[in-house]
N, C-alpha and C positions, 0 to 999 in steps of 0.2 A: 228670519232675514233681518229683520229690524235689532235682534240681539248683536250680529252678524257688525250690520254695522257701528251698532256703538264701540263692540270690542276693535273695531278699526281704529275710531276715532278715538278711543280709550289711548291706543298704541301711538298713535303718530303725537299725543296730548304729551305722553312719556317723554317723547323724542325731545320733543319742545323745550320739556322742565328737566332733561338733563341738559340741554345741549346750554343750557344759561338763561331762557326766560326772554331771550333778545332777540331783535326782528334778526339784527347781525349776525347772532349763532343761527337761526333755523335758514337765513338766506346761505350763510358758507356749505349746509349741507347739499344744496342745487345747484350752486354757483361758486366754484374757482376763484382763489384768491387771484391768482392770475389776471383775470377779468375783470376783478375787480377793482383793479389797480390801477387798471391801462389808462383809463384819464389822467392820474396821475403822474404817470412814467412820463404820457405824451406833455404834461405841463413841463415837468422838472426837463424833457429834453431840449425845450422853446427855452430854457432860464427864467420861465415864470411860475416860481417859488411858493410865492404866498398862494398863488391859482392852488395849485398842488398838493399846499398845507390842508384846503378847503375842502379839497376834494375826496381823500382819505375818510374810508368809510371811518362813521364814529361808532365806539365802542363802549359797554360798561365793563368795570373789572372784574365782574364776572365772565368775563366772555374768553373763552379759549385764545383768540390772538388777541386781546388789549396789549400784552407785554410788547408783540414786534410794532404795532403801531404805533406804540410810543416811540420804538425804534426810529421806524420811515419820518414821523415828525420833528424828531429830533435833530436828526439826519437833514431834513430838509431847510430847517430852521438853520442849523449850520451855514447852508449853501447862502440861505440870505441874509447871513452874518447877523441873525438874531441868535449873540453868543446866551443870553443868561437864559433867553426860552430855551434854547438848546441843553444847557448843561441842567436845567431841572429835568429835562427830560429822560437825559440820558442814567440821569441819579436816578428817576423811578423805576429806567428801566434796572438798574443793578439793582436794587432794594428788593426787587422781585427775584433776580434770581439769586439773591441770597435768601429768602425765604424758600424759592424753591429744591433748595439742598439742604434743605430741612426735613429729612423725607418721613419723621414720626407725624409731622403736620400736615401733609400732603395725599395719605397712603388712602384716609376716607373718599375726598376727592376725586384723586386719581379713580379710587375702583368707580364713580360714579362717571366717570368721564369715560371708562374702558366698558362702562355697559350699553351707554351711547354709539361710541364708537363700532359695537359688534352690531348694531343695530341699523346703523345708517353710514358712517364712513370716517374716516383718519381725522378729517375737518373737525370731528367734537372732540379731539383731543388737544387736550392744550399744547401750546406751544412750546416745543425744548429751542431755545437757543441756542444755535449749532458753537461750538466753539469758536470759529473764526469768527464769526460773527459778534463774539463775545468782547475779544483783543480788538476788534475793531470798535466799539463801544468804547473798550478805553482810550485807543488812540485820538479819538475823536473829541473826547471831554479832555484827554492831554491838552488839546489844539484848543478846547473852549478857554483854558485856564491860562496858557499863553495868550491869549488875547488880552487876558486881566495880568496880565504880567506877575501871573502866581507860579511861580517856578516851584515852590514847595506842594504846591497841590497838582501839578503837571507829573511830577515825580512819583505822589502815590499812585495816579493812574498807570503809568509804564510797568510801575510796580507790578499793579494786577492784572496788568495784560501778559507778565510775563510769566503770572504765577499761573495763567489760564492755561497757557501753553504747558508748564511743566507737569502740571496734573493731568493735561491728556496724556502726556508721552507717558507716564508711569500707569495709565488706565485703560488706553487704546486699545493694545494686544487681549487684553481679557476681556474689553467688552465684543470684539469683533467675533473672536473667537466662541462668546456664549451665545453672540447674534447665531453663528452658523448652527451650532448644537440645536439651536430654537427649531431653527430652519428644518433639520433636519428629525426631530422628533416628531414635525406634524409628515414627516416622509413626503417632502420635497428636497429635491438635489436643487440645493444654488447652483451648481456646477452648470446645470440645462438654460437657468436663466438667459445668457449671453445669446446662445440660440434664436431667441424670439426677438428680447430688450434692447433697442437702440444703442451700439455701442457711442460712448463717451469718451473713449480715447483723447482720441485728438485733444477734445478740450480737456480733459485732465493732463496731457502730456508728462512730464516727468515729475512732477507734484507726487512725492511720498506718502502724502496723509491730508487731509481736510483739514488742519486744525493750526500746523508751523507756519507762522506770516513774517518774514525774513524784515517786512515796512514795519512793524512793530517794534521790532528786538532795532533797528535802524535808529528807528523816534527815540527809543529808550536810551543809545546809545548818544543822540546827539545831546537831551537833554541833561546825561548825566554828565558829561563833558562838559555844557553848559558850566553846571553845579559845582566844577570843581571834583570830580569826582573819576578822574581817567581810566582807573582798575575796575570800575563799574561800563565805565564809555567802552573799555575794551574789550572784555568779556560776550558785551552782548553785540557789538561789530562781529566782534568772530564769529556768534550762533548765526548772525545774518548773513553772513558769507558762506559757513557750513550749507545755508539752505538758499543761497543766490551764488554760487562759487565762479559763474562768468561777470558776474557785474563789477569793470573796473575801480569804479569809486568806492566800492565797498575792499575790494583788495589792496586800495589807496589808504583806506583809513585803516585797515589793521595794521597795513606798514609802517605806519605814520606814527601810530600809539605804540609798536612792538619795538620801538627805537626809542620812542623817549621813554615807555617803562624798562627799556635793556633786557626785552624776554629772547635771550639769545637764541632757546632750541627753534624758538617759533621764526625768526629771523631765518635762520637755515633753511628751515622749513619752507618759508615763505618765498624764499630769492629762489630754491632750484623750485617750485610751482608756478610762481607768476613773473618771470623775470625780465618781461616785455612791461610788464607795469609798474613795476619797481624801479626800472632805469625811466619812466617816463615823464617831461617838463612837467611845469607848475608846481615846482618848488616853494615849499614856504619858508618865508625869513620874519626875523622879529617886528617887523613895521607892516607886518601885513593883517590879514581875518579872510573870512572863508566869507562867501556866501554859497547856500546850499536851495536846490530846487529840491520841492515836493508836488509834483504833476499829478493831478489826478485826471484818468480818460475814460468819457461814456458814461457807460448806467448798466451794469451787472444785466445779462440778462433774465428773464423770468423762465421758471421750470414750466412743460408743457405737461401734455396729461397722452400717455402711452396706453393704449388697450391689447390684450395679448389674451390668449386662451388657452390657462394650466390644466394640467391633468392632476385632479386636487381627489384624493381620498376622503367618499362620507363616512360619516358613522354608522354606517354600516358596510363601512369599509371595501368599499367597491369603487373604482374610479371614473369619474366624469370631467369633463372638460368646463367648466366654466368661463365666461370672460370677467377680467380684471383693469381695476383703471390703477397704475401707475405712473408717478412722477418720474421725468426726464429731463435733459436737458441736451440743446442740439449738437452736434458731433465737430461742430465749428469754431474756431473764434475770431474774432472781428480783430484785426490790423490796424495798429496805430501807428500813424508817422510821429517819431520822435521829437520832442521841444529842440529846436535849434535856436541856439546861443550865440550872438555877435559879438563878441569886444576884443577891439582896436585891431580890426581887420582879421581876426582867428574865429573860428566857427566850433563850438563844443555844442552836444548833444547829449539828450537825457536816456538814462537805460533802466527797464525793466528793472523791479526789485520784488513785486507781488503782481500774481493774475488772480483776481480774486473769483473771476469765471473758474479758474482750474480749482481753488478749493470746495469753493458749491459746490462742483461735479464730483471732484473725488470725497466730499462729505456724503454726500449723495449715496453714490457710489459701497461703499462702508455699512452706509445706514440701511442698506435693501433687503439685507436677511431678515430683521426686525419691521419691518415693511410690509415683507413678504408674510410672515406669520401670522402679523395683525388680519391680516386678507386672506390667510388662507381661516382662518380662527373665524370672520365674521361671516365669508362663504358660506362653510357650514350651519352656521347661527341661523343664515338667511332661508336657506334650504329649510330647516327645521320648520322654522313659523312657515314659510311658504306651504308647508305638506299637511302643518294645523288647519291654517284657512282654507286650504284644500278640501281633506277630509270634514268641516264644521260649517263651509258652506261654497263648496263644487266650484262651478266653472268662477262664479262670481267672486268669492274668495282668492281663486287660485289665480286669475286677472289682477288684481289688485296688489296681493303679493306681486306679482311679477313687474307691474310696475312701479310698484313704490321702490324694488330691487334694480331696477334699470337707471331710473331717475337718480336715487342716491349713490348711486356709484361712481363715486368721484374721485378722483386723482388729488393728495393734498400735495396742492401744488405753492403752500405757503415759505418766504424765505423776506429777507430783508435785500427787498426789490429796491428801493432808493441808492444801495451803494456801488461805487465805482467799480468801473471791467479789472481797468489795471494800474499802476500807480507805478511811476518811471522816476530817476532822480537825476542830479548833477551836484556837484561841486565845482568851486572854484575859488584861489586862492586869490585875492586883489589888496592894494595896498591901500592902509588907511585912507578915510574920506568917502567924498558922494560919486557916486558912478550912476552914470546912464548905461542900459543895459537893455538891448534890442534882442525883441524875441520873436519867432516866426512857431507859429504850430496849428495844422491845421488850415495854411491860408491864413493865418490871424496873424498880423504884425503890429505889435505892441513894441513901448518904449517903459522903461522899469527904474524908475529912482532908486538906488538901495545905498544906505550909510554903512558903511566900513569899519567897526572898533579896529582898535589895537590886538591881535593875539583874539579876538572876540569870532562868533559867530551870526550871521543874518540868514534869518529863513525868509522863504518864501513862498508863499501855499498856494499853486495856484489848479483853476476847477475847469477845465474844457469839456463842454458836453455839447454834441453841436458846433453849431454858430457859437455857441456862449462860451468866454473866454473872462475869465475874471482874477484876482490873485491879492492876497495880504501881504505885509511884509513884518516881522519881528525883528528886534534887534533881540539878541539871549543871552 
């Protein structure tokens, strides 16, 4: 007995010294990042920021998710305009995963992370960076860099946000496609999942892929405009309209750039497609500049944890029903009234250009063959040792197995929970000088000083979460 239980304590010692050494890593094995957050979420939704910085569990670098907390701190720090905490943050979180696409440096690692993982759950596996998630990283150090009025470093970011995007779209198809293969060598049909697993529809709704953010290619496009750079401003307009094709301001600005580059076919093109918006006021003249809204709304919400019971093949190839914890996300999404615009008695409203709800879900979504494997893969694992302790020491053994198996069986319910549901725009063309500029959103009614260039552009960044309504303003 006493042998009995050292090899216990031997085993869960194991779990310990893979999972990183850290109270952090062995608590994510019983406890949901989800859960762990929710102070957090409830701070950032009050608008008290620093609360929320505090609160964020701390991490070593050794530790499976230090990368995304750097994220939510960075992110957060943003919100309360601590630009240069922000942008170190966000520089550690890329520095990382540029080492992480190092994969000759990673490969020892990882197998030590994937033996953890078969052993206790998804949680010891370090964290991949979903792509969206990635472009939004840059977009957000863009935004740190215009604060510092570094237009040349706002630029490299857009850069790599747009290089994020173009290397999924050329990766996408074949990693999906070797996910399913996976799926189906351990002889489960994804096909059945649907049957049990909460659909996610609704909130994915016509979202193509987890990874294209139409706000990105947006950002990139105004700061290259900014730059002097219009055959860059226009190119990535049109990728944002390709993947937002109802949002009028965005069918504004490809008209707008397709005229003064003289891209005739796309004129054509453009007049028999949108030609309600093409004849539509606010025209620009030479004594005018834009001001542009960037609305952000809410707080992304967190994946839940799904339980469900597969018919999973052992090794010795007989089939049983196990239960499983996987990540989900609810079948809903949350309604936002749009920023309404006042000036000199005309009323403009902001629209939709990213739900970043829809790409969670449909990353998600993508990501469950690969999911699914890992869990069917540490199932089995679990079964094994369970049948050891079994046979090496009867009921007492076999108790213990079962519930060190119950306990750890957790849903990685990890994501970058600090960032906004969905993110709406506007334009507006006004003529040189100061304008006061009344805005209602939410029941919030603000008054908005914004200066005017010549032929220039003025942004304006603003954050509604709640009650909390806040907003910057650049000149670019």
């Amino acid at each position: 007995m006493k042998t009995l239980f050292t090899k216990m304590n031997a085993l869960l010692l194991t779990i310990l010294i893979l999972s990183g050494c850290s109270a952090n890593s062995f608590n994510d094995l019983f406890s949901s990042y989800s859960q762990q957050m929710r102070g957090v979420k409830q701070a950032q939704n009050q608008g008290n920021f620093q609360q929320a910085i505090s609160l964020i569990p701390k991490r070593s670098s050794h530790d499976g998710s230090y990368n995304l907390g750097l994220l939510e701190k960075a992110r957060l720090e943003y919100l309360a305009k601590n630009n240069n905490q922000s942008r170190k943050g966000f520089a550690h979180a890329y520095e990382l995963i540029e080492q992480s696409q190092q994969q000759a440096k990673i490969e020892l690692s990882r197998g030590l992370e994937n033996v953890a993982a078969i052993v206790s759950n998804d949680n010891a596996v370090r964290y991949d960076i979903p792509l969206y998630e990635q472009s939004m990283l840059h977009s957000y150090q863009a935004l740190n860099y215009i604060t510092q009025q570094d237009l040349s470093g706002a630029l490299v970011e857009v850069r790599r946000a747009n290089q994020v995007q173009e290397k999924a779209l050329k990766a996408n198809s074949d990693s999906i496609n070797k996910s399913l293969a996976n799926a189906n060598n351990e002889k489960f049909s994804i096909d059945n999942l649907p049957q049990q697993y909460p659909s996610m529809n609704r909130t994915i709704g016509d979202v193509k892929n987890g990874f294209q953010n139409a706000y990105t290619f947006y950002l990139s496009a105004l700061l290259y405009e900014s730059a002097g750079q219009p055959n860059d401003a226009y190119i990535d307009f049109k990728k944002a309209l390709e993947i937002y094709p109802d949002n009028h301001y965005l069918q504004q600005d490809v008209w707008r750039l397709a005229k003064a580059l003289q891209m005739t076919d796309d004129l054509a093109l453009l007049k028999s497609t949108f030609p309600r918006t093409i004849t539509k006021k606010n025209k620009h003249n030479n004594n005018q500049g834009k001001v542009i809204f960037i609305v952000e709304n809410g707080i992304v919400e967190a994946k839940q944890e799904t339980s469900l019971s597969l018919p999973i093949y052992t090794s010795h190839n007989d089939v049983r029903l196990y239960n499983v914890a996987l990540p989900s996300y609810s079948n809903q999404l949350t309604v936002y009234s749009p920023l309404t615009l006042t000036y000199q008695g005309k009323h403009y409203q902001t629209e939709e250009i990213v739900r970043l709800q829809s790409l969670a879900a449909k990353q998600l979504q993508d990501k469950l063959p690969v999911i699914i494997t890992r869990q069917i893969t540490r199932l089995i694992a679990k079964e094994e040792i369970r049948q050891t302790l079994a046979r090496k020491g009867g009921d007492i053994g076999n108790i213990f197995a079962n519930i060190y198996n119950i306990v750890t069986e957790k849903a990685d319910t990890r994501s970058w929970s600090t960032l906004p549901d969905s993110i709406q725009i506007l334009t507006l063309n006004l003529s040189a000088g100061h304008h006061m500029l009344n805005i209602d959103i939410n029941g919030v009614n603000k008054q908005i000083e914004v200066s005017i260039n010549k032929n220039r552009q003025t942004l304006v960044t603003l954050n509604s979460i709640g009650a909390y309504v806040d907003y910057s303003v650049f000149n670019l």
